[in-house]
Structures are given as C-alpha cells and as structure tokens.
KEKE-3310 file (N, C-alpha, C; in steps of 0.2 Angstrom, whole numbers, plus 5000, padded with zeros to 4 digits):
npx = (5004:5011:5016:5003:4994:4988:4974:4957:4948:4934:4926:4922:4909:4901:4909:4927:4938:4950:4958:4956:4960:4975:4980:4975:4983:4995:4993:4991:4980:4974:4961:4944:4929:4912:4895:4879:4880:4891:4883:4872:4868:4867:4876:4886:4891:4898:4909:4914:4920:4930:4936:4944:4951:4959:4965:4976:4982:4978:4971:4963:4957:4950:4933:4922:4907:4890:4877:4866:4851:4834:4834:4849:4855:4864:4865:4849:4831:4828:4837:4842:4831:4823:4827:4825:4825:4839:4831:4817:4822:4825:4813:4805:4814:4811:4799:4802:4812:4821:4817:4818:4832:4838:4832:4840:4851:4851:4846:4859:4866:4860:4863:4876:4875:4871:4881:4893:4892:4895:4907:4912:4918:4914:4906:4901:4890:4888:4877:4883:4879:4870:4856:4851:4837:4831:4842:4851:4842:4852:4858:4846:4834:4841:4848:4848:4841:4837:4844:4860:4861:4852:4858:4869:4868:4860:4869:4882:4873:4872:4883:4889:4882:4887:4899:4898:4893:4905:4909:4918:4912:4911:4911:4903:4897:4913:4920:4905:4891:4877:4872:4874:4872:4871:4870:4885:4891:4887:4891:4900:4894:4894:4898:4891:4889:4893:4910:4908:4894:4895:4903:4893:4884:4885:4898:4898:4893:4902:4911:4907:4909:4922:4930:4929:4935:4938:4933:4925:4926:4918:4914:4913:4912:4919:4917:4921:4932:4940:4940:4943:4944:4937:4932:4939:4950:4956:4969:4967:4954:4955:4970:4964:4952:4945:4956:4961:4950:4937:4945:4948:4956:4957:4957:4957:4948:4945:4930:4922:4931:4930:4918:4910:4910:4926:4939:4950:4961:4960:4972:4976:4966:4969:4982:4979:4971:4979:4988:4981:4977:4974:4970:4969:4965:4947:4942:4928:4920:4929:4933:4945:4955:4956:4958:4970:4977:4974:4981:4993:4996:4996:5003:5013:5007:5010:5021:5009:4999:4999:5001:4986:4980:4983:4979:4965:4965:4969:4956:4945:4933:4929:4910:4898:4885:4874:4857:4850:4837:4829:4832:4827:4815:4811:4816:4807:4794:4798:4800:4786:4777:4781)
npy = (4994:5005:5010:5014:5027:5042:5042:5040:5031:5032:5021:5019:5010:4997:4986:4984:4991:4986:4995:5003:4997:4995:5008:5009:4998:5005:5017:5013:5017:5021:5016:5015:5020:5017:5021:5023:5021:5011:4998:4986:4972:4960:4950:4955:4968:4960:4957:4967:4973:4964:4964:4975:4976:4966:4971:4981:4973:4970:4962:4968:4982:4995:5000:5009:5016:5027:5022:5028:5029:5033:5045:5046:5031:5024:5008:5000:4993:4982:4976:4979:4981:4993:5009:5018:5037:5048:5059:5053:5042:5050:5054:5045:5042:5054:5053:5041:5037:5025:5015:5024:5023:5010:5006:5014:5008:4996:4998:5002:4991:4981:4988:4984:4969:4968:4975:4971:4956:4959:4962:4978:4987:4999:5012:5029:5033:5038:5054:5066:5082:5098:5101:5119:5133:5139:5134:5125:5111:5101:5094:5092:5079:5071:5072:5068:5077:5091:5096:5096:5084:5075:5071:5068:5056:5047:5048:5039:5027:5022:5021:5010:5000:4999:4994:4982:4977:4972:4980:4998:5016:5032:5049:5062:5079:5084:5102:5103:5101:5110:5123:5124:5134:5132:5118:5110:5101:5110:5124:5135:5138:5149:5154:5161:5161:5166:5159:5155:5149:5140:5131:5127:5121:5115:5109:5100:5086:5080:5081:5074:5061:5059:5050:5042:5032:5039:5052:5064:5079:5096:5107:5119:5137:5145:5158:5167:5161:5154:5166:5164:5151:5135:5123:5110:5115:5123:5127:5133:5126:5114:5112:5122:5119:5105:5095:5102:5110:5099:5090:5076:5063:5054:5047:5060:5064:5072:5078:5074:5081:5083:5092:5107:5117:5119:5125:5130:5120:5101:5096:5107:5108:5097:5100:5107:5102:5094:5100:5108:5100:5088:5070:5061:5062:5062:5056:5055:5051:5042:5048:5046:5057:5067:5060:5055:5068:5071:5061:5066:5075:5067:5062:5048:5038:5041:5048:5054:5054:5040:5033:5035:5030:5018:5014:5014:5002:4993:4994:4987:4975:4957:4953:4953:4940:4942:4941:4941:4939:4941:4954:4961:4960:4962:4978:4983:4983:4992:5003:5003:5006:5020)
npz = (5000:5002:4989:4983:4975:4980:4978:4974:4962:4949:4936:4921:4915:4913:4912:4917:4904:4896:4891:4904:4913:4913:4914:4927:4932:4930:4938:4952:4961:4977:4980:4974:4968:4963:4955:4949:4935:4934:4937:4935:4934:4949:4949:4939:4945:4955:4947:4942:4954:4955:4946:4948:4960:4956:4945:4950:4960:4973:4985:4997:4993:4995:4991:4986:4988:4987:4997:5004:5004:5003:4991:4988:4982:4974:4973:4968:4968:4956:4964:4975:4990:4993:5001:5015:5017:5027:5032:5035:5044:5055:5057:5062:5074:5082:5085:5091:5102:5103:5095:5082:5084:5082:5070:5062:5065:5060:5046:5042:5044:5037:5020:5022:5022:5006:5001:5004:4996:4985:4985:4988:5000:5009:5013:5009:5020:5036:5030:5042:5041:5047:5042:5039:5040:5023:5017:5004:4992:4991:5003:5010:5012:5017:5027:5044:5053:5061:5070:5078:5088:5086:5075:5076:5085:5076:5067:5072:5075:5063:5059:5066:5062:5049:5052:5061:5048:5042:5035:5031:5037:5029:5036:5033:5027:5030:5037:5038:5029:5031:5029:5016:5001:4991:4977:4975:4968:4955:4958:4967:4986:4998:5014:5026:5042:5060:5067:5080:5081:5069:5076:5087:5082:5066:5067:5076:5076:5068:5077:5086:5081:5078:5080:5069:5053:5041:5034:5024:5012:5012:4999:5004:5007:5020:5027:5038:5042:5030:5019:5004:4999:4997:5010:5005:5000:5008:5020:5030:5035:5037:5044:5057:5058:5055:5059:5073:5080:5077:5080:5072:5065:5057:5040:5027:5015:4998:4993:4978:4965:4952:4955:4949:4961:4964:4956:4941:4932:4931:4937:4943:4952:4959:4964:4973:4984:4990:4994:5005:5013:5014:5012:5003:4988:4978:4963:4954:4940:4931:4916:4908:4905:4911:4925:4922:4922:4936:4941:4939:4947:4960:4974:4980:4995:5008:5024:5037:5030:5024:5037:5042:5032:5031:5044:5043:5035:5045:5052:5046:5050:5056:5050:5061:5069:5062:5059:5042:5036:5048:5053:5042:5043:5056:5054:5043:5052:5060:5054:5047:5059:5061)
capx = (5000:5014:5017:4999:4994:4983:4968:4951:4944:4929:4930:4917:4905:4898:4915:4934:4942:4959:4964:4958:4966:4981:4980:4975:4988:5001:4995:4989:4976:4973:4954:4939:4921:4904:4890:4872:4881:4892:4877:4867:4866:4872:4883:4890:4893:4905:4913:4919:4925:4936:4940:4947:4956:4965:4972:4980:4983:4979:4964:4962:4957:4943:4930:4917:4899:4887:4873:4862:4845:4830:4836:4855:4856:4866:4862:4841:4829:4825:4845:4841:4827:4822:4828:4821:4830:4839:4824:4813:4824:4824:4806:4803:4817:4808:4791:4802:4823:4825:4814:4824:4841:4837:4829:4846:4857:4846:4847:4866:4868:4858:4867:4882:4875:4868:4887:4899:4893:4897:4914:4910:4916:4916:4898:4900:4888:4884:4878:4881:4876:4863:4852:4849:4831:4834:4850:4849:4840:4857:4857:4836:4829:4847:4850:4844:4838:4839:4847:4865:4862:4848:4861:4874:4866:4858:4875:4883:4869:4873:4892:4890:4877:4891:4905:4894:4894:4913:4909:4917:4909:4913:4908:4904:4903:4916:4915:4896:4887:4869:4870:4876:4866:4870:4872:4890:4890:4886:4894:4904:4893:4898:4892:4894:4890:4898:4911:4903:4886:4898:4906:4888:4880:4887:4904:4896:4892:4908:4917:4904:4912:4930:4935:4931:4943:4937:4930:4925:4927:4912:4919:4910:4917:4919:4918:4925:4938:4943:4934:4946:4945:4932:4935:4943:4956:4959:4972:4967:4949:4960:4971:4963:4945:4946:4962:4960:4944:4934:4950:4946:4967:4958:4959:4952:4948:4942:4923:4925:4937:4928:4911:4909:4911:4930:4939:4956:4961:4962:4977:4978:4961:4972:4988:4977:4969:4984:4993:4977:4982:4970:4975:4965:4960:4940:4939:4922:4917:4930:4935:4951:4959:4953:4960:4979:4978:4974:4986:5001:4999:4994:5009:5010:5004:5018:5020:5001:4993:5001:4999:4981:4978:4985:4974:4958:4965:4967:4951:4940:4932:4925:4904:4895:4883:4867:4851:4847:4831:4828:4832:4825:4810:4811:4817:4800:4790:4800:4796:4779:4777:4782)
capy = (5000:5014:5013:5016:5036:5046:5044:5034:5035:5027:5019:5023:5007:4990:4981:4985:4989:4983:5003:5007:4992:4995:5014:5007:4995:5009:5022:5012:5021:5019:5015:5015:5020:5014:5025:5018:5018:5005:4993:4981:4966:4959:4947:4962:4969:4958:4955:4973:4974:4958:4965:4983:4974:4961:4976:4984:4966:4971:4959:4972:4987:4997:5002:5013:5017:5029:5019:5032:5028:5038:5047:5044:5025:5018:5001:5001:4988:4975:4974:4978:4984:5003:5010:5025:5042:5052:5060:5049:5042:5055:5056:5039:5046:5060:5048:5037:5036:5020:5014:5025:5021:5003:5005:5019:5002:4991:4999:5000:4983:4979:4989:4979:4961:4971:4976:4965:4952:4962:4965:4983:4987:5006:5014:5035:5036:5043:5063:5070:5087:5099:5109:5126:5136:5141:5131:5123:5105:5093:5090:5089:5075:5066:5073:5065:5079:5098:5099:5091:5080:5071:5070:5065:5051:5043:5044:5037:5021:5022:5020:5004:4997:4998:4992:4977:4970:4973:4985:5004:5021:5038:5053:5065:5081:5091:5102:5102:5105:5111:5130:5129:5142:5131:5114:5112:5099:5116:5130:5134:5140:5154:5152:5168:5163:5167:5154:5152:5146:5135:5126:5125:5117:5114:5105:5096:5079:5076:5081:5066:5057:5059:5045:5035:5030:5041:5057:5067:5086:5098:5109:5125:5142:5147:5165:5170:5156:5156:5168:5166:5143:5129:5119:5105:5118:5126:5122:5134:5125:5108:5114:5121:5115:5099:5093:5105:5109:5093:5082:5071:5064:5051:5050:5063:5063:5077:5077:5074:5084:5087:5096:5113:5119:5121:5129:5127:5113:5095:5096:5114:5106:5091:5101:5112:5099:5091:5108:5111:5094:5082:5064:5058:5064:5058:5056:5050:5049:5039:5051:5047:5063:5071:5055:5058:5077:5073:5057:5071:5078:5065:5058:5041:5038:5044:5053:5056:5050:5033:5032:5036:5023:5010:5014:5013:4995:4989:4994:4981:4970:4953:4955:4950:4935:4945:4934:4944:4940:4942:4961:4964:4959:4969:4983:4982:4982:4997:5009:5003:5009:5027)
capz = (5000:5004:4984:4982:4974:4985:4976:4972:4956:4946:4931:4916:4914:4918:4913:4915:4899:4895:4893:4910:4917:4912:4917:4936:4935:4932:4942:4960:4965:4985:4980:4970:4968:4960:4954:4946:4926:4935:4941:4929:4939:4956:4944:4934:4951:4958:4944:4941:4959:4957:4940:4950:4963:4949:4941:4954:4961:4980:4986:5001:4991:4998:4984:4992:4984:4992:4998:5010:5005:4998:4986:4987:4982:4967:4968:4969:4968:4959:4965:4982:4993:4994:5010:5018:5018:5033:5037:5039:5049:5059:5059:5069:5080:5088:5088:5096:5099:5104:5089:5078:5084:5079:5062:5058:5064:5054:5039:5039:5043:5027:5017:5022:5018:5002:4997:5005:4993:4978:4984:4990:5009:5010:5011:5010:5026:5038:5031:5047:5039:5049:5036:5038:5033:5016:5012:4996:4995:4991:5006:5013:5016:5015:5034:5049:5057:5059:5076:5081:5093:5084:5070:5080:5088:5072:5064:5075:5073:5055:5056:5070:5060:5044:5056:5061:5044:5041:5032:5036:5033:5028:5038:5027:5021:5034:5044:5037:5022:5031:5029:5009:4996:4979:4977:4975:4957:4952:4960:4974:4991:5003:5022:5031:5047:5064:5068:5085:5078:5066:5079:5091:5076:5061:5067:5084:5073:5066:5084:5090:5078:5075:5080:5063:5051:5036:5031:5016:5014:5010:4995:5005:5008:5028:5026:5044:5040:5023:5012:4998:4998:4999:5014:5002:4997:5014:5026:5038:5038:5037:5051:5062:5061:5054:5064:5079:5083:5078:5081:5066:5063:5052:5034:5024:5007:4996:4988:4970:4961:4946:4954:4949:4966:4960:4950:4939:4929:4939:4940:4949:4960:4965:4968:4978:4989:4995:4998:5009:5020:5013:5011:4998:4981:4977:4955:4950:4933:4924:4911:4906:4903:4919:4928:4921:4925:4943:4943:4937:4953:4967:4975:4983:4999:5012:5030:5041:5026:5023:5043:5042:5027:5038:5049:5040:5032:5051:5057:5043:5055:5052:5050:5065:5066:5061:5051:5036:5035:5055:5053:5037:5044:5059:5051:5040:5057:5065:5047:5047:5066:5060)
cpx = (5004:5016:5010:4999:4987:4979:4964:4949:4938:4931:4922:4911:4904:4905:4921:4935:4951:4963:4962:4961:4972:4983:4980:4984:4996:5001:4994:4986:4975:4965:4950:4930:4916:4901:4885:4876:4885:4887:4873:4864:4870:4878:4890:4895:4900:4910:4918:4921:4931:4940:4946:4952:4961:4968:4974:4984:4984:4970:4958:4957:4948:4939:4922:4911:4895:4878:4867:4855:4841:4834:4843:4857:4860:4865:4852:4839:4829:4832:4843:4835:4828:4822:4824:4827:4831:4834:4819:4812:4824:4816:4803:4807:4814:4803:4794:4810:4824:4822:4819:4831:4841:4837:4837:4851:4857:4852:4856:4868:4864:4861:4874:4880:4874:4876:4892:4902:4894:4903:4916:4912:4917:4909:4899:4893:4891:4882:4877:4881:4870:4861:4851:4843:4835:4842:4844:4847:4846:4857:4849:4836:4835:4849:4845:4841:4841:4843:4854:4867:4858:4853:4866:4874:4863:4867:4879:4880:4872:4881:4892:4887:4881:4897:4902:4895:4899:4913:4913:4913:4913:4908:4908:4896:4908:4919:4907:4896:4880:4869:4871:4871:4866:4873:4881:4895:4891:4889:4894:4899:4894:4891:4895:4892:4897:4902:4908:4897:4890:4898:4900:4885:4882:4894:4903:4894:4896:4913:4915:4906:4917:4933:4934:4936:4942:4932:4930:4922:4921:4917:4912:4916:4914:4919:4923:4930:4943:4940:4937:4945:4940:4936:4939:4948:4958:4963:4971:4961:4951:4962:4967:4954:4944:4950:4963:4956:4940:4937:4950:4957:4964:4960:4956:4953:4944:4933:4925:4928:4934:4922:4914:4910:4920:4932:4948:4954:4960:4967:4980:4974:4966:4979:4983:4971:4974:4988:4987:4979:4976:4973:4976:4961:4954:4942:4933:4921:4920:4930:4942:4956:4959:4958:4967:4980:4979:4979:4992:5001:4997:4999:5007:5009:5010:5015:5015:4998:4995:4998:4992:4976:4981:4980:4968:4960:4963:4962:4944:4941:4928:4916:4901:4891:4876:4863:4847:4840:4826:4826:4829:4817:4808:4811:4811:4795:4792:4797:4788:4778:4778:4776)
cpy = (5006:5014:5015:5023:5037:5047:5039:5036:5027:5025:5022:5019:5001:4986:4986:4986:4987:4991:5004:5000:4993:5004:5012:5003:4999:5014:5020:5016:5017:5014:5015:5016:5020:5019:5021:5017:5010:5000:4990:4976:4963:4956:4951:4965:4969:4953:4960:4974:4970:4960:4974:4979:4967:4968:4982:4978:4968:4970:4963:4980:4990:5001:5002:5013:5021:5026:5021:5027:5034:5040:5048:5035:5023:5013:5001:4996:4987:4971:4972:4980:4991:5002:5019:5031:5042:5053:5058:5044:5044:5057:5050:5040:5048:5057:5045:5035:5030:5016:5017:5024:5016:5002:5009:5011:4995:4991:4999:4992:4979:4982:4984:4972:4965:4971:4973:4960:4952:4964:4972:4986:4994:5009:5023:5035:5036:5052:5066:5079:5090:5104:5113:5128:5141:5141:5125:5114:5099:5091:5087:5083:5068:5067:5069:5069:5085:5101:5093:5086:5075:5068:5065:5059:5044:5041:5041:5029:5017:5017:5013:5000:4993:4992:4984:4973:4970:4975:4995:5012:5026:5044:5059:5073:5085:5095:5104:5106:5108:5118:5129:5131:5136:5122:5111:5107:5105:5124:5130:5138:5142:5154:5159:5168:5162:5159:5149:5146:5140:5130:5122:5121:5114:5108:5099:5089:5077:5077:5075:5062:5058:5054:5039:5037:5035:5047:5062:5074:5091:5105:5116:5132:5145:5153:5167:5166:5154:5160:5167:5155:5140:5125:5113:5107:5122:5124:5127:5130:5118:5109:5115:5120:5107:5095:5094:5104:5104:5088:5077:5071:5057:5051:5053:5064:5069:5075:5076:5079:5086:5092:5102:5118:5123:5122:5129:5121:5108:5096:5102:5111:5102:5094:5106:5108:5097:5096:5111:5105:5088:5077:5061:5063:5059:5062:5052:5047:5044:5042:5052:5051:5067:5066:5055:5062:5075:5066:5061:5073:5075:5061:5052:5041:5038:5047:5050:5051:5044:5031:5030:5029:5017:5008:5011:5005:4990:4990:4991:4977:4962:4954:4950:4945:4936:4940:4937:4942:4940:4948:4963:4964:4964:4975:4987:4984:4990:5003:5009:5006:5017:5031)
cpz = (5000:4995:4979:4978:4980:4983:4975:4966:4955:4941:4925:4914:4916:4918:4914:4911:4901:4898:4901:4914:4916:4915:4925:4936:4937:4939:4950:4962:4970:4985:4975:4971:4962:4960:4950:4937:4929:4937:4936:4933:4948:4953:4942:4940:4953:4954:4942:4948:4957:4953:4944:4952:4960:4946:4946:4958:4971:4981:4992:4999:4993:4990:4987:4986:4990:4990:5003:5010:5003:4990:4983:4986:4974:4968:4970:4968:4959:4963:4972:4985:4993:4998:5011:5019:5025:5038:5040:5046:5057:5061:5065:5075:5085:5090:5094:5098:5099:5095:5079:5078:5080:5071:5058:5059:5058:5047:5036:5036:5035:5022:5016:5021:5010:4998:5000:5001:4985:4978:4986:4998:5011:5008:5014:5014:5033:5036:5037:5045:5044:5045:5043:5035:5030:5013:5007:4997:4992:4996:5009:5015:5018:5024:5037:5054:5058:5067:5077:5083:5090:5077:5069:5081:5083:5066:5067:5075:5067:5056:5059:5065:5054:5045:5057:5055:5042:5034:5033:5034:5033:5031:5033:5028:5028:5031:5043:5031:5023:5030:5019:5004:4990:4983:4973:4970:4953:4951:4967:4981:4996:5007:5028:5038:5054:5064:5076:5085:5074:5070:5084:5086:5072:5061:5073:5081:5071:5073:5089:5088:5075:5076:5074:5058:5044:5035:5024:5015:5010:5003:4997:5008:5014:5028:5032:5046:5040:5020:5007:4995:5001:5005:5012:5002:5003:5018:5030:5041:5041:5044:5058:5063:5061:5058:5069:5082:5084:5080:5078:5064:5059:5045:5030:5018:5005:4994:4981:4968:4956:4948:4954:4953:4966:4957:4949:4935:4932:4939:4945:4955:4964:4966:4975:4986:4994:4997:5005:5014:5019:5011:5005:4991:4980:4968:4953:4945:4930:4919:4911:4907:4907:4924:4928:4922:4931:4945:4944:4944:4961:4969:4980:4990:5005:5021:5034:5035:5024:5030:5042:5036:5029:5043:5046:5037:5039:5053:5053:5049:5051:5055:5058:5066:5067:5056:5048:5037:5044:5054:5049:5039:5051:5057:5047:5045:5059:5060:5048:5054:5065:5057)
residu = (UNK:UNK:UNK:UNK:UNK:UNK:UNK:UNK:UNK:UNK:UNK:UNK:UNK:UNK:UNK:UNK:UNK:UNK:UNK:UNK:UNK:UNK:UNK:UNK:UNK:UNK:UNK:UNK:UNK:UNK:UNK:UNK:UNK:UNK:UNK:UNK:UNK:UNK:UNK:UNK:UNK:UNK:UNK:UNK:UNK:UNK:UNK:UNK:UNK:UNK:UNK:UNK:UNK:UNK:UNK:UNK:UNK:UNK:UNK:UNK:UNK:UNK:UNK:UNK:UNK:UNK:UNK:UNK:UNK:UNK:UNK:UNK:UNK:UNK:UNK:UNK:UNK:UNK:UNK:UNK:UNK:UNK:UNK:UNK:UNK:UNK:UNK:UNK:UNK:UNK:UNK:UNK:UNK:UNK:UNK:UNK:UNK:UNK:UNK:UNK:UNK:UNK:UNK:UNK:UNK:UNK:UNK:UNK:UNK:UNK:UNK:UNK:UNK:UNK:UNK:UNK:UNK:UNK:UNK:UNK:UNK:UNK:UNK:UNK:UNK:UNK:UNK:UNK:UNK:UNK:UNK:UNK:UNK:UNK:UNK:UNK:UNK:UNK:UNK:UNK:UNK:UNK:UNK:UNK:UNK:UNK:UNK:UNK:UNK:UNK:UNK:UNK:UNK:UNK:UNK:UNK:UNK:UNK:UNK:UNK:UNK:UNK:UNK:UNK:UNK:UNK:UNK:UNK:UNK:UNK:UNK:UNK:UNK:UNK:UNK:UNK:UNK:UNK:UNK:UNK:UNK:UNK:UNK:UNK:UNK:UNK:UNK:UNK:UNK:UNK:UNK:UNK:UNK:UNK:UNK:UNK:UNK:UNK:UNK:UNK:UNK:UNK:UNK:UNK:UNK:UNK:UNK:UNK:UNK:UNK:UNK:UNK:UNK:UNK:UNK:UNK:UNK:UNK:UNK:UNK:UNK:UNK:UNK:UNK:UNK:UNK:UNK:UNK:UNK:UNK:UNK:UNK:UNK:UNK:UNK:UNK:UNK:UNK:UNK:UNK:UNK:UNK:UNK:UNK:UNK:UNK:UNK:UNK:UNK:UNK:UNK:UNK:UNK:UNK:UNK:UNK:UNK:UNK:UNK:UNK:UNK:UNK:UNK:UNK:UNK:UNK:UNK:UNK:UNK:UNK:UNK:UNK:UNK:UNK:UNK:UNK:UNK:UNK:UNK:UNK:UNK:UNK:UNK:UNK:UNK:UNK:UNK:UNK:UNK:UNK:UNK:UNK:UNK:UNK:UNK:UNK:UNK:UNK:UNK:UNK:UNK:UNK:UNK:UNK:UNK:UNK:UNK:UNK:UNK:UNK:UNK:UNK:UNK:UNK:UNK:UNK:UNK:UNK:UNK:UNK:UNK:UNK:UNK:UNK:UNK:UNK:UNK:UNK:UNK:UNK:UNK:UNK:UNK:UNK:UNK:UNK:UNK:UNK)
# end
C-alpha cells in the first residue's frame, strides 16, 4: 500500500476495459468508487469489483459506493430493497429514539449484507450534515435531522450498524454541508455565518464522531475562516477546524474533484487539495483525461497519510453474526410503526 497514489477513482461502465486496466495498473490508485452507470446486475457487480482489485493486484482494496437511502442509492431495487431516507429516519426518532436508533442500525447493517457480497466494503455514510432554513435541498431530506444531537446520535447508529457488517463508513461532508446556498456539482457556496454558531452546530456531529477512520470534505466556503478557499482547498479549515477543533486525525479525502464547486484545471484542483492537507483525492466519473491530469499531481501515499491509510485498512472487521432475514423483517415492522 505505501506505493499506492493518493487517490480513488471510478472507472466509466459495467465492465473494465483493457485501457483502464492498464492505466490502474500503472497508476495504483489507493481505491475505487461505483456510481448507478456502473450497476446492471448483482453478477456484473461483483465481477467489476474483482475486475478493480486484479488490476491493481491488491485483494484488500477498499471500493466505496454511496449507499444512503432515499434518494441517494446507486444500487436500487429490483438489485436491492428501497431503503428509507435520513429524514425519515429522523422522523421515527423524535416519535420514538429507541425505535429510531434501531431502524438507523438496521438499515446499515443491510446495506452491508447488500454490498459486501458484491465486493463493495466502504459505504459514503453517515451525512452528518445539519440543514439550515433556506439552504439549498442537496442535502434535505438526506439529513437525519435539523438539530446536532439528533444527528449525531443517528450517525453514530449508521456507522456501527456499517462496522457490524465489516463493512466501514465515511463521515461525510466536513465540517458540514447544512447551511450551503447552491448545490456544490454546480457552484461553489459561501456560508457567512459566525464561527461560534459554526462550531455549536454545524461541526458538533463530526466532533461526536472523529474517532472514525474516514472522512469526506464539504467543497464550501467558511467566510469567517477562509473567504478566499472551499474547505477542500483550505488548510486553515484543514488545520485548524478539521484537525483541531473537531479532532478528526483520520483519513480525509476530498469530495469529487471534478464538481463545479472548484475551479482550475484537475490538475491545479488536486495540487490544491493536497497543499490544503487532505490525504485523499476523490475522481468520480471515469473520464480518462481528467484522471491523468489529477494522477500528474497526486503523489503516493507517504508521512500522516500513509499512517492514516493503515489505519483505515486495520480497522476492517469481520461481520457479525446478524440473520438477514431476522432484521429485514424487523426493520419492516419498526418503518411501518412510523
């Protein structure tokens, strides 16, 4: 792994080609991530994981997908069960915490029977994110609830729930994406509040959870911070929010690279993340030539961030001895109840 590169990328469609296997095999990316173009069948599936980690020739290789629920799922039925958003989440919660805790542990743990068997062991949950009135709806209904601690406590659920199936999660987006004005595919959003109100709100769910192995950076702009850098490209939000204040020493990875929200070529994005102290470049799409730009500048995996990638490999655990159709069935009872 230390001659790994410092990034994860996708790849373009249902199979591997020869060219991008041979581009992985040179470049050793750290990872890999799945979006619905990659998804046909459960078959298909876990034939392009096997096919990832054969061309890089490391059986270990974490290959993430974000698998929330509601309206964030790339694998979807007839693959898998519809699962229920954050919110709703959050809605049995308040009806009922102990009810909602359950149903939040639940549904991870099924995700992880769900993708473990596809090869898959890295699921982009928990969005400890708290909206804001009149912040823009990428995140809505994707949160678990509009106050901290309800947030906190359900992400929290979510991530054991992932752990449980030997599965791990990514906390995600830091230090919050609930106040931002635009969705950030599209354009970059400026959050002008005090940093007080930041830290009582906004950062208090990744500071409840810093002790996991993996987080994923919000590409917003801190006004009282940084005005001039997205927290991706910040080392002071790095520094001293990120590292400092919430104490997050896991490993952090950017948001995609290519959204809108940043600006320059890839190759200025990704020298500009790793100059801000992030460990990890995030490449989605699979577009070749976007791919080798941010390869040009992502060095192999070294120092804190080699450490921090060690870490995250030692802390795969084996699944627990839960009965899929036990919980499934449960899980169905505690929804229905809401």
């Amino acid at each position: 792994m230390s001659e790994s590169k410092a990034v994860i990328f996708g790849c373009m469609g249902l199979e591997l080609s020869s060219d991008e296997a041979a581009f992985f095999a040179e470049t050793k990316p750290w990872g890999f991530i799945l979006f619905g173009r990659n998804i046909d069948s459960l078959d298909q599936v876990a034939d392009l994981t096997a096919a990832l980690r054969e061309s890089i020739g490391r059986s270990d290789v974490p290959i993430l997908i974000d698998q929330e629920g509601g309206r964030v799922q790339r694998l979807k039925p007839p693959l898998v069960a519809h699962y229920p958003s954050g919110a709703d989440l959050g809605a049995l919660y308040l009806s009922n915490p102990e009810a909602g805790l359950r149903a939040t542990w639940i549904m991870s743990r099924l995700h992880a029977f769900d993708l473990v068997r596809l090869g898959i062991n890295v699921d982009c949950l928990p969005v400890l994110d708290v909206p804001s009135p009149g912040a823009h709806e990428v995140i809505g209904s994707r949160a678990y609830g509009i106050t901290p601690d309800v947030v906190a406590r359900l992400g929290a659920a979510a991530a054991q729930g992932l752990k449980a199936g030997g599965m791990l999660p990514v906390i995600k987006h830091i230090p919050g994406h609930g106040r931002a004005g635009a969705d950030t595919h599209h354009e970059l959003p400026h959050v002008d509040a005090p940093r007080a109100d930041l830290s009582a709100r906004d950062f208090q769910p990744f500071r409840a959870l810093r002790h996991e192995a993996m987080a994923m950076s919000a590409h917003v702009v801190f006004t009282e911070i940084d005005p001039d850098h997205p927290a991706t490209t910040s080392s002071r939000v790095v520094a001293e929010v990120i590292r400092s204040e919430i104490g997050f020493d896991g490993l952090l990875m950017s948001d995609d690279v290519s959204m809108n929200a940043l600006s320059g070529d890839f190759a200025t994005r990704t020298g500009a993340i790793f100059a801000a102290g992030c460990d990890v470049v995030l490449h989605c799409n699979g577009v070749r030539a976007e791919m080798q730009a941010v390869a040009s500048r992502t060095p192999e995996l070294a120092g804190d961030s080699l450490r921090r990638a060690k870490a995250v490999m030692a802390a795969f655990g084996a699944p627990d001895d839960s009965h899929e159709a036990a919980l499934r069935e449960e899980f169905a009872g505690l929804m229905a109840s809401s």
